[in-house]
N, C-alpha and C positions, 0 to 999 in steps of 0.2 A: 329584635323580636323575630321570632317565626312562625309559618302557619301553623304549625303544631301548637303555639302557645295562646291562639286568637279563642276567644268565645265564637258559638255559632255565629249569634248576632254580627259581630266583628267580620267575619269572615264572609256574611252574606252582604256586608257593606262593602266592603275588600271587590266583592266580585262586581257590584251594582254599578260601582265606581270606575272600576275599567273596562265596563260593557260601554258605558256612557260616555268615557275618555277615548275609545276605541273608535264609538260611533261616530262622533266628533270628527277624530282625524280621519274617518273614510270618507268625512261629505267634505269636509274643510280645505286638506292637506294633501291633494290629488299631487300624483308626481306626476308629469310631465308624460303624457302616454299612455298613462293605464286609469281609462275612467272605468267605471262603473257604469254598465247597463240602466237607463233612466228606469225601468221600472223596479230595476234594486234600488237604487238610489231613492225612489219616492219611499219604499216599503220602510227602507230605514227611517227615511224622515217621521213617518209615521209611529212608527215605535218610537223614536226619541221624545216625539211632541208628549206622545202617551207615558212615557217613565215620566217625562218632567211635569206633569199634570198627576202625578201620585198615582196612576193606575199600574196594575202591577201585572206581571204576565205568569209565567211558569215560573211556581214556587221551587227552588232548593229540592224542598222533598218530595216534588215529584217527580221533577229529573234523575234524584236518586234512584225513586224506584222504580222508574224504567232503563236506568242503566244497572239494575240489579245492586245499588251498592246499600247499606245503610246510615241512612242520617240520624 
């Protein structure tokens, strides 16, 4: 399958999924030298507590429509 062939929905899941697998590995999966500024690292934490509590941030189609594109 390709992202050409996903529903919106699909596709906002697609993304939700590797914001939250991404955020993960930046707080988790530190290599060896390269930390993160503690108060990045808390802002993350905060955003993740907050996706994983159902609160949602910046929809899809807002982002679109400040990067000009259409959703």
């Amino acid at each position: 399958m390709q992202v050409k062939d996903l529903t919106v929905e699909e596709l906002k899941l697609l993304i939700s999924e590797t914001v939250a697998e991404t955020l993960h590995t930046l707080l988790t999966d530190r290599e060896e030298g390269k930390e993160l500024k503690p108060e990045v690292k808390q802002q993350l934490l905060n955003s993740l507590k907050r996706t994983q509590t159902g609160e949602r941030g910046v929809s899809a189609e807002e982002v679109a429509r400040k990067l000009g594109l259409t959703w």
